[in-house]
LOSESE-321594 format. One line per field, with one value per residue (C-alpha): residue in one letter; x, y, z. Coordinates in nm, 2 decimals. Layout:
code: c(A,...) $
c1: c(X,...) $
c2: c(Y,...) $
c3: c(Z,...) $
# end
This chain:
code: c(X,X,X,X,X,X,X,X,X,X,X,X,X,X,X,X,X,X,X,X,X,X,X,X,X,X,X,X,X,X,X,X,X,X,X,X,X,X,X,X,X,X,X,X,X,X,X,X,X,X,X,X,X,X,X,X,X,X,X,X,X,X,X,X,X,X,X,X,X,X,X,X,X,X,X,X,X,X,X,X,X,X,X,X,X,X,X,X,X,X,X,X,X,X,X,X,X,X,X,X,X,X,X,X,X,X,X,X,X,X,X,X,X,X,X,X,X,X,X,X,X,X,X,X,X,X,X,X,X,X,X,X,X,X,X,X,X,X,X,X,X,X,X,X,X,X,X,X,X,X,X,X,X,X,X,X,X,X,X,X,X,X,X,X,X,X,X,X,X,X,X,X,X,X,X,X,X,X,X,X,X,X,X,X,X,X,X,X,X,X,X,X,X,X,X,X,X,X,X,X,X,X,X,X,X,X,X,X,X,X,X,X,X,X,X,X,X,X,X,X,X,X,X,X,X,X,X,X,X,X,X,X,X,X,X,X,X,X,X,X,X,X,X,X,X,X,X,X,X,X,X,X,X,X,X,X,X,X,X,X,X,X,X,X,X,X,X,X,X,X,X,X,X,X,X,X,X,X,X,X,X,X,X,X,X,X,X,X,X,X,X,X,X,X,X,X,X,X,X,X,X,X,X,X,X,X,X,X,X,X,X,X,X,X,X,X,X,X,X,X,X,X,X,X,X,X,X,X,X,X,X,X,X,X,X,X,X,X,X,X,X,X,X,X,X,X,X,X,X,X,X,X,X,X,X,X,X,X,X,X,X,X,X,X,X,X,X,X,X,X,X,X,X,X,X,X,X,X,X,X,X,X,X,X,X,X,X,X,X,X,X,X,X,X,X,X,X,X,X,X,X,X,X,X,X,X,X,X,X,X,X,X,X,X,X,X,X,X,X,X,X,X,X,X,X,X,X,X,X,X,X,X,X,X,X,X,X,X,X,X,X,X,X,X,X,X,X,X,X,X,X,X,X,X,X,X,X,X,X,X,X,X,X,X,X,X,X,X,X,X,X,X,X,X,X,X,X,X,X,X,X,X,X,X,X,X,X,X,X,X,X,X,X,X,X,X,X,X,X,X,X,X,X,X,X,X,X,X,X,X,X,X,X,X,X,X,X,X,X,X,X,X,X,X,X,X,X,X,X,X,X,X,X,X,X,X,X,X,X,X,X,X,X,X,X,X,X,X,X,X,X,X,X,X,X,X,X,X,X,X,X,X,X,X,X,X,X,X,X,X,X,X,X,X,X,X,X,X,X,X,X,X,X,X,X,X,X,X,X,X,X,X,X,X,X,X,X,X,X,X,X,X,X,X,X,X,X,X,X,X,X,X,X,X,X,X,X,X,X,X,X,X,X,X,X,X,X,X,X,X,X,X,X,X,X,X,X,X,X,X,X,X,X,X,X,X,X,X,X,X,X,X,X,X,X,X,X,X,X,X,X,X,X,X,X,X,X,X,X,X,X,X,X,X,X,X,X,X,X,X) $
c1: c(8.32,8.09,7.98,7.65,7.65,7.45,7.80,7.83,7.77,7.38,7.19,7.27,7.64,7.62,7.72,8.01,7.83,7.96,7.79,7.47,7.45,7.52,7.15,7.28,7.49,7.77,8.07,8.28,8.52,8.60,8.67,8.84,9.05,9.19,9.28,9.54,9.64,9.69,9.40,9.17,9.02,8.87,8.79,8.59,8.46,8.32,8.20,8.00,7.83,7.59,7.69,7.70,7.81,8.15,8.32,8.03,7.99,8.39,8.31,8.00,7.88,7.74,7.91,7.70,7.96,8.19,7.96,7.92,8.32,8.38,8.75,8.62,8.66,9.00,9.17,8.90,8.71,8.85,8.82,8.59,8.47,8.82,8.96,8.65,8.75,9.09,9.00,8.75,8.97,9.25,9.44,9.43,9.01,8.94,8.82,8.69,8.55,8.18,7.95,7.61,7.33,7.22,6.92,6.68,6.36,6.10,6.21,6.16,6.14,6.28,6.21,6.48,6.82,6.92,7.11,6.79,6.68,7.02,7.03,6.69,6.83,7.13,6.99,6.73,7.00,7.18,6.89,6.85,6.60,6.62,6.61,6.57,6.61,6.46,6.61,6.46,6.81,7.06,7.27,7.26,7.28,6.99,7.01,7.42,7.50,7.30,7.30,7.61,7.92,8.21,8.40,8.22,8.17,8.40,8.15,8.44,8.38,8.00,8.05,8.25,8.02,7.73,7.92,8.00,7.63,7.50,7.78,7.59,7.35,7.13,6.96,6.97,6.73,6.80,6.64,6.30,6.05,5.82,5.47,5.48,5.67,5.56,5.33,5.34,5.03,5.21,5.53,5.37,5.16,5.52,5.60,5.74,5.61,5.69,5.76,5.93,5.93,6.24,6.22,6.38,6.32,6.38,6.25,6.27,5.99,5.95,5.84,5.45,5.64,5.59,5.80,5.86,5.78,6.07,6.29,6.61,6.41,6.52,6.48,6.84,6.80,6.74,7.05,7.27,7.20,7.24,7.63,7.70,7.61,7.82,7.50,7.47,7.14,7.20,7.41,7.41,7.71,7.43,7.30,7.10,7.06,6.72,6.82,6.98,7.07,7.32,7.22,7.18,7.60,7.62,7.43,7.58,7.95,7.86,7.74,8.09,8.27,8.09,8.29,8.49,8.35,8.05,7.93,7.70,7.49,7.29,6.95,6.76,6.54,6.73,7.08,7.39,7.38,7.03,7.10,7.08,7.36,7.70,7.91,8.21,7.98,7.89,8.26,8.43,8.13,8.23,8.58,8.55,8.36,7.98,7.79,7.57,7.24,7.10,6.71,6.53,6.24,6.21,5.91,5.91,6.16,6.20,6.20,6.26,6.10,6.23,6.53,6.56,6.70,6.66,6.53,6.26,6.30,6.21,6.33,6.27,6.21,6.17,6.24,6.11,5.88,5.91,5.91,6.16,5.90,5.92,5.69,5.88,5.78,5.86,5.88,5.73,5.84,6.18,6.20,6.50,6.62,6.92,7.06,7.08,7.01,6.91,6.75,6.77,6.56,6.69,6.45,6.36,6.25,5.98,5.87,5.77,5.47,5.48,5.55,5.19,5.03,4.81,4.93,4.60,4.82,4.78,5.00,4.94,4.88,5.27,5.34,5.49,5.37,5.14,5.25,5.26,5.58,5.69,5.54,5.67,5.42,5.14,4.77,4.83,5.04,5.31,5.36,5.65,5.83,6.16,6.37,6.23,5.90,5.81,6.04,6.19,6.51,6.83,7.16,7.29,7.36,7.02,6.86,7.08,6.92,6.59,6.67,6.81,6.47,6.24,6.43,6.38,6.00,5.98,6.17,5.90,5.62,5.76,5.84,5.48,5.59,5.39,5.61,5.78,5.87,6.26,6.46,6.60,6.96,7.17,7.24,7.54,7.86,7.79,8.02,8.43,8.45,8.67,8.91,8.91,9.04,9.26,9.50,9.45,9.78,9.70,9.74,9.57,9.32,9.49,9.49,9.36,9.52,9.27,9.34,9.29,8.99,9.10,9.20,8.95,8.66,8.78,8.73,8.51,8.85,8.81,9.01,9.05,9.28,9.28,9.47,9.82,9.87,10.07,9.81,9.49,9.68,9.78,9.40,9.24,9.50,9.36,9.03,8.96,8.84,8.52,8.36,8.64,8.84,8.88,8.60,8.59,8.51,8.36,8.44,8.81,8.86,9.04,9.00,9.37,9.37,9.64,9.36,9.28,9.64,9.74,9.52,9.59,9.22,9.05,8.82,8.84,8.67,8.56,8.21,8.27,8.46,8.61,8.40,8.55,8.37,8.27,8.31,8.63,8.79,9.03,9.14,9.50,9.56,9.79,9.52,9.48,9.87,9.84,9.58,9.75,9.44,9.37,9.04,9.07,9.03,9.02,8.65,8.85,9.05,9.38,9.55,9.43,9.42,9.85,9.88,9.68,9.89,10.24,10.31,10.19,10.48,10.75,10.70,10.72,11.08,11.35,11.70,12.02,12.03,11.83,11.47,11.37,11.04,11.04,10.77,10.78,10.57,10.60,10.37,10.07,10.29,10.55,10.30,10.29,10.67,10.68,10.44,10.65,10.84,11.11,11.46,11.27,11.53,11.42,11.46,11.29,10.96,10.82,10.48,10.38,10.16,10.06,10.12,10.31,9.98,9.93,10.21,10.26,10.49,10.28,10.32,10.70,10.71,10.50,10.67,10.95,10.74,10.63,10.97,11.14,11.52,11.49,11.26,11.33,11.13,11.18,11.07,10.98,10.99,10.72,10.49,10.46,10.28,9.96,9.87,10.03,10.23,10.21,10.57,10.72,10.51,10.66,11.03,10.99,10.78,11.11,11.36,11.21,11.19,11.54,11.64,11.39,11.57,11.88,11.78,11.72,12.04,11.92,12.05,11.87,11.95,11.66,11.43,11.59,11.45,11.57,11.46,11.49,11.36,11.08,11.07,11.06,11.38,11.23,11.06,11.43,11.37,11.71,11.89,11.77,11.71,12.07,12.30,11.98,12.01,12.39,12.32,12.06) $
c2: c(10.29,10.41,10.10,10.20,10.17,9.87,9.72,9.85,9.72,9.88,9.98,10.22,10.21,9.98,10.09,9.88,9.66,9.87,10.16,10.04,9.82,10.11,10.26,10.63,10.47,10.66,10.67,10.40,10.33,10.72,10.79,10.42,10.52,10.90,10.78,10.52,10.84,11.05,11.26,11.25,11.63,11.52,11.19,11.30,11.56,11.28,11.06,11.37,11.45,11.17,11.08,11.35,11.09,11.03,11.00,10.79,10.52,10.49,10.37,10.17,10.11,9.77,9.79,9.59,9.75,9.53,9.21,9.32,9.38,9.20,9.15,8.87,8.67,8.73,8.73,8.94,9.22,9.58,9.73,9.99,10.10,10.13,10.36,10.60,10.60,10.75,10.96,11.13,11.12,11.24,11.58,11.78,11.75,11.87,12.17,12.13,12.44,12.38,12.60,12.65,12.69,13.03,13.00,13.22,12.99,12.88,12.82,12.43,12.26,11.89,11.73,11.50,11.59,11.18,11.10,11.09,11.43,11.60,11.47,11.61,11.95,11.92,11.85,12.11,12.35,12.26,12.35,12.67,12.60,12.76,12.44,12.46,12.10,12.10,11.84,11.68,11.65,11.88,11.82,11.74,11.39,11.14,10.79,10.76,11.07,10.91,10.52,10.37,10.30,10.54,10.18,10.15,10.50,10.78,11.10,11.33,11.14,11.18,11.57,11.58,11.52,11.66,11.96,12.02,11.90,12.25,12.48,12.44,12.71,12.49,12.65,12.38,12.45,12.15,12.11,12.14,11.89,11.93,11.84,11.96,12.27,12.34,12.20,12.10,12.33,12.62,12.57,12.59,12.90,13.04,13.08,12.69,12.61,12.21,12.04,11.69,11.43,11.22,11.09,10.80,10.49,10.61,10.39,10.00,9.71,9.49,9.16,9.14,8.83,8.77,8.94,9.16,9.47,9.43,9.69,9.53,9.46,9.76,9.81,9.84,10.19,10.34,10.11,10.28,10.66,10.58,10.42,10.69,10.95,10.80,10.70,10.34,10.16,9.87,9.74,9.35,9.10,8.81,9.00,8.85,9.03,8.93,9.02,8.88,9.20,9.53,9.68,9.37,9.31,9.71,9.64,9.28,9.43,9.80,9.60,9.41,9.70,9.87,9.71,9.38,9.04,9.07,8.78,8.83,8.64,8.71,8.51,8.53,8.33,8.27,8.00,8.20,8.19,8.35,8.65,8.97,9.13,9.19,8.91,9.09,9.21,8.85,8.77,9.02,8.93,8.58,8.71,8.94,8.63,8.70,8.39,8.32,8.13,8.05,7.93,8.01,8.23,8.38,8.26,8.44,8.65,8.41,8.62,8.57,8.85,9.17,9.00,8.85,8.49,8.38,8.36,8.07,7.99,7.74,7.58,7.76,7.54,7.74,8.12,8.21,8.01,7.87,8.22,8.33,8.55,8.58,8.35,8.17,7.82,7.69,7.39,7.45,7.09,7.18,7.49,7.56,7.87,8.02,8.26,8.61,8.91,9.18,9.14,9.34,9.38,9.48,9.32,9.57,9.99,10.22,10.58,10.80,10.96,11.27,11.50,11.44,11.61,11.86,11.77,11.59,11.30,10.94,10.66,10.28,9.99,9.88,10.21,10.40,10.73,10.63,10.80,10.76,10.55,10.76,11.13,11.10,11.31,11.25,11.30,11.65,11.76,11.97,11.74,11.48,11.18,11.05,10.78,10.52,10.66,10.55,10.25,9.91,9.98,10.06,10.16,10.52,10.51,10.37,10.66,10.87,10.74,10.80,11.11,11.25,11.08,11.26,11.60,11.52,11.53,11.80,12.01,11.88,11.98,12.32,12.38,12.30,12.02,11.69,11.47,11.19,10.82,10.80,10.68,10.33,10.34,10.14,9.77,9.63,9.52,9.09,8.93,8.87,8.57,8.25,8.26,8.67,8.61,8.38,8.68,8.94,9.02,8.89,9.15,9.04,9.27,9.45,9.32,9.55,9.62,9.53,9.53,9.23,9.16,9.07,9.44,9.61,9.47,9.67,10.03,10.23,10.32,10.23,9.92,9.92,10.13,10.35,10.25,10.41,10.66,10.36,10.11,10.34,10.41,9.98,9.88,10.13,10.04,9.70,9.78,9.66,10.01,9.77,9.94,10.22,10.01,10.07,10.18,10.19,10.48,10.24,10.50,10.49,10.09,9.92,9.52,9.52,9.30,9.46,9.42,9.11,8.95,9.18,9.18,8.95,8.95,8.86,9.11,9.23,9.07,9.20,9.18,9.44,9.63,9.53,9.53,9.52,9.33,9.52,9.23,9.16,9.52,9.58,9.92,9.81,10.01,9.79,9.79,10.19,10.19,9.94,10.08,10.24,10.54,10.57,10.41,10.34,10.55,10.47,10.55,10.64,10.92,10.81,10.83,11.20,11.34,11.24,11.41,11.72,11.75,11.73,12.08,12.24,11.98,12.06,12.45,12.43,12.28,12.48,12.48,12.47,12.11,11.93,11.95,11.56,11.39,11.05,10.80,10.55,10.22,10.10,9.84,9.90,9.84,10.13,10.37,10.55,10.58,10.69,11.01,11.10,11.49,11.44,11.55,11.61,11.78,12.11,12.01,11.67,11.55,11.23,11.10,10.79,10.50,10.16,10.01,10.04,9.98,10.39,10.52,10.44,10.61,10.88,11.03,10.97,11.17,11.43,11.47,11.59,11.81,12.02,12.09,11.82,11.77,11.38,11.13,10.85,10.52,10.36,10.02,9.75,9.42,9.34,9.56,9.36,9.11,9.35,9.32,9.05,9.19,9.54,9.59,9.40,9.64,9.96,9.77,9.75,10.09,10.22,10.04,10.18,10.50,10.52,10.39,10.61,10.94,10.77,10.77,11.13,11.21,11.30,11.20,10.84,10.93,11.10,10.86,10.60,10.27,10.14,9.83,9.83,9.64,9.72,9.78,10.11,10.17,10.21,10.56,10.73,10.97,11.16,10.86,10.78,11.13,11.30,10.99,11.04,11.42,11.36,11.10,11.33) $
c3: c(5.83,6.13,6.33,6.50,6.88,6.90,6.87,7.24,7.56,7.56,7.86,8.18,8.29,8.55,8.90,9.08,9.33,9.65,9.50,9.48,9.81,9.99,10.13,10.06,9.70,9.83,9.51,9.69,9.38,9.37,9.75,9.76,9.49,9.57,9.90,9.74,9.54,9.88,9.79,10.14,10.12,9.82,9.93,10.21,9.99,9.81,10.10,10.24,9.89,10.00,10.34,10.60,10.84,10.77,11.06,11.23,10.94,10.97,11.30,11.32,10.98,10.88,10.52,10.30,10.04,10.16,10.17,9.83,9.70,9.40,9.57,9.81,9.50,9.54,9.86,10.07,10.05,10.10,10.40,10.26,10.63,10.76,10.50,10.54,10.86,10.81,10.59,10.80,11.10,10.93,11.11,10.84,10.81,11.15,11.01,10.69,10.54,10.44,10.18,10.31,10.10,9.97,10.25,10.02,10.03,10.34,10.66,10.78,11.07,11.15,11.49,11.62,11.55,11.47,11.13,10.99,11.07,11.07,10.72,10.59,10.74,10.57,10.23,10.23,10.37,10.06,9.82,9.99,10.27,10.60,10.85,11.19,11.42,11.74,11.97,12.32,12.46,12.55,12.29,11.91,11.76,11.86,11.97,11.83,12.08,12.37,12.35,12.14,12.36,12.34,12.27,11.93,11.90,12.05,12.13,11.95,11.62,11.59,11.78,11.44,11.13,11.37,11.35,11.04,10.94,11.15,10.99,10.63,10.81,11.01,11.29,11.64,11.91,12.20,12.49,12.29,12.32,12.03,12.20,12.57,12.46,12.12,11.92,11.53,11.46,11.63,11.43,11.10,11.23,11.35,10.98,10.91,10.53,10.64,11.01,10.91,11.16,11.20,11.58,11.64,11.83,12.20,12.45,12.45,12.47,12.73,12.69,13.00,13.20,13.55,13.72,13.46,13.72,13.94,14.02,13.85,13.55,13.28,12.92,12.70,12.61,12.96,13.06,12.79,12.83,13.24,13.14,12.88,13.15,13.40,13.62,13.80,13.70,13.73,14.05,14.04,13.95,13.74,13.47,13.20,12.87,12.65,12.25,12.00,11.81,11.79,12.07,12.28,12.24,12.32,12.64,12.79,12.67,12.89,13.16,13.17,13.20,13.45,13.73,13.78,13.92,13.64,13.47,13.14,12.98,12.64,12.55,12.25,12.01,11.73,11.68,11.63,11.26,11.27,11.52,11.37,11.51,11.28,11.31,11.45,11.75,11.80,11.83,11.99,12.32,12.29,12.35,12.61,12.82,12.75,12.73,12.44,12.51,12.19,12.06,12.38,12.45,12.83,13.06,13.33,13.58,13.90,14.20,14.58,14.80,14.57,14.49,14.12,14.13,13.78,13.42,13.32,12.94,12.68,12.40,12.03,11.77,11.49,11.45,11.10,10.89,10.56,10.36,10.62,10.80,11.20,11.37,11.65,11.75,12.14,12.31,12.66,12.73,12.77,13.00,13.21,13.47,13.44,13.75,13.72,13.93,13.69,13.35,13.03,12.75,12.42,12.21,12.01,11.96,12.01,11.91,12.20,12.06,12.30,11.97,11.80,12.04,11.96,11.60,11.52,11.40,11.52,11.54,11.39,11.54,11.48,11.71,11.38,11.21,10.89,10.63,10.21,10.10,9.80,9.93,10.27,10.38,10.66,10.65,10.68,10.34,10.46,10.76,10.64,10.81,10.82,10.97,11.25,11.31,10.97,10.87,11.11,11.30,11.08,11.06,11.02,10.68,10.61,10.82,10.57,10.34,10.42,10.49,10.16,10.09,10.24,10.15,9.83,9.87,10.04,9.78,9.56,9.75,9.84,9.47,9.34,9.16,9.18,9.40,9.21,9.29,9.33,9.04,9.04,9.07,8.78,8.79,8.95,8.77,8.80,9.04,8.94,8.73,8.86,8.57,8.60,9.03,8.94,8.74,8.97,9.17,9.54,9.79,10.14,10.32,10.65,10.93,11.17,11.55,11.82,12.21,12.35,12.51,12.83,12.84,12.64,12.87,13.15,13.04,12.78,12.55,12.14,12.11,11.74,11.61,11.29,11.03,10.95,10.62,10.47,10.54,10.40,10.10,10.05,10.13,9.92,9.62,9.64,9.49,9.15,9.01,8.91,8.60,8.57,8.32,7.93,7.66,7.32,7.03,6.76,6.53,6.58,6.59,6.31,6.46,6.52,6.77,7.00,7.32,7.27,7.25,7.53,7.80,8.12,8.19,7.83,7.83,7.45,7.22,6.82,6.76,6.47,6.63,7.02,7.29,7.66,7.89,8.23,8.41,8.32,8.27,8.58,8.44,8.38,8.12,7.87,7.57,7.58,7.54,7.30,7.06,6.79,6.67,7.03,7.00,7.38,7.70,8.03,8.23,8.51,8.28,8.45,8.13,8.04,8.36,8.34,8.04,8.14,8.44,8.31,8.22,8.49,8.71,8.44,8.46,8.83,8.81,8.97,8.98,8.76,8.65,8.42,8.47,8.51,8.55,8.73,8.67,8.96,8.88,9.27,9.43,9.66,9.96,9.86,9.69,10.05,10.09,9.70,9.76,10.07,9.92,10.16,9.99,9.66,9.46,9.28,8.96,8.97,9.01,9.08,8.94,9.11,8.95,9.09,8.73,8.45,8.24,8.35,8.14,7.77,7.49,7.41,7.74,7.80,7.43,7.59,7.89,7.67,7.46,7.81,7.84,8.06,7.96,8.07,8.19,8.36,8.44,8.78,8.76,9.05,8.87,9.15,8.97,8.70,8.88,8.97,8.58,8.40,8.11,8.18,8.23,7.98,7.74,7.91,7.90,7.49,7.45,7.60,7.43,7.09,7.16,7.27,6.95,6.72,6.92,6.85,6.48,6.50,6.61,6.95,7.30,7.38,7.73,7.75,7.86,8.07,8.30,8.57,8.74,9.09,9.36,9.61,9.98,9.91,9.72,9.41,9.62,9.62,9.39,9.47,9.47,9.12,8.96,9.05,8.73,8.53,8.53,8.45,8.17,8.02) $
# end
């Protein structure tokens, strides 16, 4: 009987909820997962499909992909961020070849050469644009090249993805200042068929105090670019930092470790729990000694002669109103000083408008570039806009985002096509049910190796380090391959059951024919084992792509013993250790899975059938506690097909199992394979 698919879970596949919290919806899951398989070319082959900033977001990303892990319902989230970054900092990528477009259709030009408008370059080089970037500064990179700490940001890691960004056949002119050197007008008449703006916010805001005009008064950007190119700006020992965000902790932790005897303060409007800065940035200041001076809005900047001797403030009553919108409330009757001798404003961003001249383009009221939210484009039609000069400060990922955006809409418009809103992306897999947590195997999130902050505060060094190859590979084996897990072909279900009794997560159920919840599915693979008409497969094709692989392995087997294929079910913390090829023998291979719920009869049977002359299953009985059950199912499956080849009058020997314990020894291969080949 045919069972319509009504039967089904209906709608668009839902997208696991990293995926589509991430601005750019970067395929978390996929680059997550070939990392725990040892796979990093193509994981960050996958990472740079929609985010050309690899290297950078393994740095300094906010991750809402990890706010949004369906683990943290576990035992923490994964450390998503962390495992990019090893991945993109990994030796063997330093040089990873790149194909650039064909570079057959009209030249473009991009101003700024930020995340944002490296990104538009890159995307329309990839479509077969001609993109050239023109660039203010001497070098490539915008506000991340110029601005962020080498502590939070090492210049080698964004000279990295900047650089392979330009090798897609981008064209870089720095030094350009589009405006005073070259106007928009002339570009298009040089032959340009669209100029995209994508200038970031460059210059800070000050706040009109009095006193705001003295000397020792400077705005957060300034301050930055002056410490990042090794220039003194600022020269007191009280310094006072006015900002409650990002780049407020950048500048009071700079200004600590510009020389010793400093003391730092930050002030801003909102309580701790309300400050916009990541919460890690929050704590790592407190550490290092910076003082945190919560809920108070600055009055004016006390002065003595030309010397600054303090801050006047007031109290904050409220920050946001009742629909959570900014609209600060003060107290002037509680107003106090507090001593400094140089202030800093990091309060917020501005566009320097100095490339709309001559351009006949004007700037709003809010300082920002009008322009149309779903065309991208200005007043002008081939004129475009990207990043901050259209949109409220953002990360890098979100200026990735925007610009894959706006290349997008300029494809359109170069194309003749009418330009189209962009399409919503899927829903999100709902969050990991109580009862669902509770089974999953507990495997806590790495701890990562920090200097301490006594030490760190002195110099400009990175303090955290990146993780090991064995700790990548046991963080990215903890995710829960959300919405990868098993599916069903209605046509091929006979209500048997087997999933249902068998899963550890109670996902099956028959409505008709079974149905596996999303939500519960942790891609464990016991029911595809279990079904007997193979009415299951795996979304994640782990299964398939095992069996598809097999002969290939078996025909490269050497040497003049048995040719024997191991099949090592080790946990997340030995999976490392396992795909180590030290000592491998030449006529054994090794296959390694992070469950036993990966490997079933069928494929031990067609192991043989490629031509092994044994198998043998290496067992950790640790492993059966990532999915409950899964290796007491592999234990029988073996057991009975000993006994059928036993039947047959053929060697049982032939597919043996040995249980043996973890740390690692279940990963010594020769160890194991040299009685198996003997047995066989």
């Amino acid at each position: 009987m045919t069972y319509h698919q009504q039967n089904l879970p209906a709608g668009p596949e839902p997208w696991p909820p990293c995926r589509r919290a991430c601005p750019v919806h970067a395929d978390v899951r996929t680059y997550v997962n070939l990392t725990g398989q040892g796979r990093y070319a193509e994981a960050l082959a996958v990472i740079r499909r929609r985010l050309p900033y690899a290297a950078v977001c393994g740095r300094i990303c906010h991750h809402p992909c990890e706010a949004n892990c369906r683990r943290r319902e576990v035992d923490g989230a994964v450390a998503i961020r962390e495992v990019k970054r090893f991945v993109a900092e990994h030796p063997a990528h330093a040089d990873v070849s790149v194909q650039p477009g064909a570079g057959d259709r009209q030249r473009v030009a991009v101003i700024g050469s930020g995340p944002a408008g490296l990104t538009v370059a890159l995307e329309l080089a990839r479509r077969g644009y001609r993109p050239t970037v023109f660039e203010k500064e001497p070098r490539a990179g915008g506000i991340p090249a110029v601005a962020i700490p080498d502590y939070r940001l090492p210049k080698e890691a964004l000279q990295r993805d900047v650089d392979w960004i330009l090798r897609h056949g981008i064209e870089l002119q720095s030094g350009v200042q589009v405006g005073p050197d070259v106007t928009i007008k002339e570009l298009h008449r040089q032959g340009f068929a669209a100029v995209i703006i994508a200038v970031g916010l460059s210059t800070s805001r000050l706040l009109p105090l009095p006193g705001a005009d003295n000397p020792d008064v400077h705005g957060a950007l300034a301050f930055l670019r002056a410490a990042a190119a090794g220039k003194r700006l600022v020269t007191g020992r009280e310094i006072l930092v006015i900002g409650g965000g990002n780049v407020a902790c950048d500048t009071a932790r700079t200004a600590l470790r510009l020389g010793p005897d400093r003391r730092v303060k930050m002030l801003c409007l909102e309580s701790e729990d309300e400050m916009p800065a990541l919460p890690e940035e929050i704590k790592e200041a407190r550490e290092e000694g910076i003082e945190l001076i919560t809920r108070r809005g600055p009055l004016a900047v006390e002065t003595t002669g030309d010397r600054i001797t303090g801050l006047r403030h007031r109290r904050v009553s409220r920050v946001f109103d009742d629909q959570g919108r900014f609209a600060p409330e003060f107290d002037d009757r509680e107003q106090q000083t507090t001593t400094c001798d140089t202030v800093i404003f990091a309060i917020g961003q501005a566009v320097e408008p100095d490339f709309i001249k001559g351009s006949g383009l004007k700037m709003d009221q809010r300082g920002r570039l009008p322009c149309d939210p779903v065309t991208r484009q200005t007043e002008v039609a081939w004129i475009f806009a990207a990043g901050e000069a259209i949109s409220p400060p953002g990360s890098v990922v979100e200026a990735c985002a925007h610009g894959r955006r706006t290349a997008e809409t300029v494809d359109q418009y170069l194309r003749g096509m009418a330009i189209t809103p962009p399409i919503e992306p899927p829903p999100a897999i709902e969050r990991l049910e109580t009862a669902t947590a509770k089974q999953v195997y507990p495997l806590p999130r790495v701890e990562m190796t920090t200097r301490e902050a006594a030490l760190r505060k002195e110099d400009f060094a990175p303090y955290v380090a990146t993780l090991s190859e064995e700790q990548a590979v046991i963080e990215a084996q903890r995710c829960l391959e959300c919405g990868n897990g098993a599916r069903v072909t209605a046509d091929r279900c006979v209500k048997c059951l087997n999933c249902v009794r068998l899963c550890p997560y109670q996902a099956p159920r028959i409505n008709q024919v079974a149905v596996i919840s999303r939500e519960r599915c942790l891609a464990c693979g016991i029911c595809y084992g279990a079904c007997p008409t193979g009415a299951i497969h795996l979304a994640s094709g782990t299964p398939e792509q095992l069996a598809a692989a097999i002969p290939d392995l078996v025909a490269q087997l050497k040497g003049d013993g048995p040719k024997i294929v191991a099949y090592i079910c080790a946990r997340p913390t030995d999976i490392a250790s396992c795909r180590e090829l030290a000592d491998e023998p030449a006529n054994c291979a090794r296959v390694c899975l992070t469950s036993p719920g990966q490997l079933d009869d069928r494929q031990l049977l067609r192991t043989l059938e490629a031509g092994a002359d044994g198998v043998l299953v290496v067992l950790d009985p640790e492993s059966e506690e990532r999915h409950q059950g899964s290796g007491r199912r592999l234990r029988r499956q073996v057991a009975r097909l000993r006994q059928d080849l036993m039947a047959l009058g053929l060697n049982p020997e032939k597919i043996q199992l040995q249980e043996q314990a973890g740390n690692g020894e279940a990963t010594k291969l020769p160890q194991q394979c040299r009685p198996a080949a003997e047995k066989t």
